[in-house]
C-alpha positions as a Python dict, from the first residue, in 0.01 Angstrom:
ca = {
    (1, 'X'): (0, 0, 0),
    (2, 'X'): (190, -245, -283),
    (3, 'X'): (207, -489, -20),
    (4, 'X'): (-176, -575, -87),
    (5, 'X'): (-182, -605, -431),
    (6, 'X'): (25, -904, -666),
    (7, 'X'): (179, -871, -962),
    (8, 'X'): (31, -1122, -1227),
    (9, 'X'): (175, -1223, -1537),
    (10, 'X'): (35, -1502, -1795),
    (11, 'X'): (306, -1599, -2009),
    (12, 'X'): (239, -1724, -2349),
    (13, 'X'): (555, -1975, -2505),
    (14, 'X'): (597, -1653, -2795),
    (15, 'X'): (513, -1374, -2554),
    (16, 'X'): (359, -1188, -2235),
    (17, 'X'): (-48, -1203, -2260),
    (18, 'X'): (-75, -1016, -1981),
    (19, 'X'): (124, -819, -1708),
    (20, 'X'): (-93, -647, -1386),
    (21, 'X'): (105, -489, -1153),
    (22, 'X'): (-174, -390, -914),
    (23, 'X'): (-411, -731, -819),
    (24, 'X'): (-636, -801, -561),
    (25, 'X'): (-736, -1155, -573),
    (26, 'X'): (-696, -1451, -827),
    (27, 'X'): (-891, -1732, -881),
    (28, 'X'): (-774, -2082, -1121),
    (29, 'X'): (-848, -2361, -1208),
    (30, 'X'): (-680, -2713, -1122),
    (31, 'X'): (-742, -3070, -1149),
    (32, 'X'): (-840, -3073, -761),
    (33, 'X'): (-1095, -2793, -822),
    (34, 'X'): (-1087, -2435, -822),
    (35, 'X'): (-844, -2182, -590),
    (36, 'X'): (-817, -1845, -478),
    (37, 'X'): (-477, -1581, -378),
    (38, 'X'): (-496, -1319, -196),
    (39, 'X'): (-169, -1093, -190),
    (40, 'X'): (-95, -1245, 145),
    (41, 'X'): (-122, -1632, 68),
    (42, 'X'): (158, -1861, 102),
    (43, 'X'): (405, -1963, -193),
    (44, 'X'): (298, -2209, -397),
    (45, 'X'): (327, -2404, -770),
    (46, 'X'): (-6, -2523, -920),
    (47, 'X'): (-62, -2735, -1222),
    (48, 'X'): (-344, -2564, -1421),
    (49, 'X'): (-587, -2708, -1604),
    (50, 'X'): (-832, -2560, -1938),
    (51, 'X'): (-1022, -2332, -1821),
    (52, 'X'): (-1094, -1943, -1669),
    (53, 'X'): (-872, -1757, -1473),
    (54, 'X'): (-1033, -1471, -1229),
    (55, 'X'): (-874, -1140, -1134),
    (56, 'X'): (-968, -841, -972),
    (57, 'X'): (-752, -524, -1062),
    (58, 'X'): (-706, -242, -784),
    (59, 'X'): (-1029, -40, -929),
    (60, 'X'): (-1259, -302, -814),
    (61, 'X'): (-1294, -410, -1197),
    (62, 'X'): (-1309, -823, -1300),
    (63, 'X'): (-1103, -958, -1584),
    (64, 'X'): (-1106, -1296, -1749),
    (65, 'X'): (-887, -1487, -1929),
    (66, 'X'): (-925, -1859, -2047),
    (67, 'X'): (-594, -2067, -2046),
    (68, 'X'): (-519, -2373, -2186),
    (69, 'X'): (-315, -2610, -1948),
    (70, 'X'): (-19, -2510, -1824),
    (71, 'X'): (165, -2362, -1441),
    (72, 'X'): (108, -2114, -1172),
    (73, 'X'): (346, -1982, -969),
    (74, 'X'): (302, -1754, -671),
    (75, 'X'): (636, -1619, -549),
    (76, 'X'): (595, -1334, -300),
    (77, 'X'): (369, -1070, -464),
    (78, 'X'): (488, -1202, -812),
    (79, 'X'): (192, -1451, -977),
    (80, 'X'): (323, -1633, -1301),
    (81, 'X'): (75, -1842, -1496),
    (82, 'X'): (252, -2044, -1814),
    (83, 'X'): (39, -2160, -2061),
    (84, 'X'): (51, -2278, -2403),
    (85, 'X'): (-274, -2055, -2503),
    (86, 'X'): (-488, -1784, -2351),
    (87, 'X'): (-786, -1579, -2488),
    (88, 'X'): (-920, -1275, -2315),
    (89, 'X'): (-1123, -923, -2345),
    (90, 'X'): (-1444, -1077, -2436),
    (91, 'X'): (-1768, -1182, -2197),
    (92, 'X'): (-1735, -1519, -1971),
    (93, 'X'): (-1997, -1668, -2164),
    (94, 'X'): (-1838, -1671, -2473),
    (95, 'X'): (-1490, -1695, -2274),
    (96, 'X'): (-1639, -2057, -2185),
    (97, 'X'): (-1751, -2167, -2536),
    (98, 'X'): (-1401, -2057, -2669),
    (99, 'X'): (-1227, -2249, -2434),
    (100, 'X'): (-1449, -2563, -2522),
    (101, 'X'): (-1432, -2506, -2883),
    (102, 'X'): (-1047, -2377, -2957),
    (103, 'X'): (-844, -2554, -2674),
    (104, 'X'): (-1020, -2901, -2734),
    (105, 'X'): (-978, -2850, -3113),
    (106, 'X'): (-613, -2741, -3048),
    (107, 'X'): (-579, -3108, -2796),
    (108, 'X'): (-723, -3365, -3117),
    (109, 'X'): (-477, -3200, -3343),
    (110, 'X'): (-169, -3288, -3134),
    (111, 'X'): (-349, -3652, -3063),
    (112, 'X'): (-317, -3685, -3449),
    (113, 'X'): (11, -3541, -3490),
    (114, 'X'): (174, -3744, -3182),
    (115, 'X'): (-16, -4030, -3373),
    (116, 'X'): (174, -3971, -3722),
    (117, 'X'): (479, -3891, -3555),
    (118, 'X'): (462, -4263, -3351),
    (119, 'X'): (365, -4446, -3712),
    (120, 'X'): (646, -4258, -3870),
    (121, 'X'): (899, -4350, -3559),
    (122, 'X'): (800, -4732, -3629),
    (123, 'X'): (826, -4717, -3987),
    (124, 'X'): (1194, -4624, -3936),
    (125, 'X'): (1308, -4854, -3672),
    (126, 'X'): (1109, -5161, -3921),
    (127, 'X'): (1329, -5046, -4219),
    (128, 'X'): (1663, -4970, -4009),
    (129, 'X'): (1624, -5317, -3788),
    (130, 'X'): (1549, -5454, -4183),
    (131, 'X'): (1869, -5265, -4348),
    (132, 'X'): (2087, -5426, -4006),
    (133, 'X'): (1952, -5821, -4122),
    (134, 'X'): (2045, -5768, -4478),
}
């Protein structure tokens, strides 16, 4: 019966990583700890942190997918996960070291590039406030 299976989608910012019609269970990863759906659960928004989500398929068979931060939805039957970056089809073990190794690499990039962007912001209000004295 449908009604005992969701429908999970992990959205990517450029595209759909994944689309399952036919789920069993979910499990993901939040601040607060780790937390499971079942096709029955109650509606909810989650904020989702780095990290592994969990999901059996209607053969039985467990899939993994490591997601960088980002939202969960569940909506009725409908499960949307948006995340800036996911990896999948390989073994959790290397899953883990991936997620380690590429989203924490990805997170000291931006902290330099917010950091340019903040010395470059300054640099132009000095010169404008300068440029208004004159």
């Amino acid at each position: 019966m449908i009604d005992d299976f969701m429908h999970v989608k992990v959205l990517l910012p450029f595209r759909v990583f994944i689309d399952i019609p036919k789920v069993r269970r979910v499990v993901f990863e939040t601040s607060d700890g780790a937390y499971g759906f079942l096709p029955h659960r109650l509606d909810c928004v989650a904020a989702l942190v780095p990290g592994i989500i969990t999901y059996e398929t209607e053969n039985n068979a467990v899939h993994y997918v490591a997601v960088d931060e980002g939202v969960l939805i569940k909506a009725g039957s409908e499960v949307s996960v948006s995340v800036r970056n996911a990896i999948g089809g390989i073994d959790l073990g290397k899953l883990r070291e991936l997620v380690e190794k590429e989203f924490m690499a990805q997170d000291e990039k931006e902290r330099t590039t917010r950091s340019a962007m903040k010395k470059l912001e300054s640099g132009f209000i000095y010169r404008l406030e300068k440029f208004h004295q004159e």
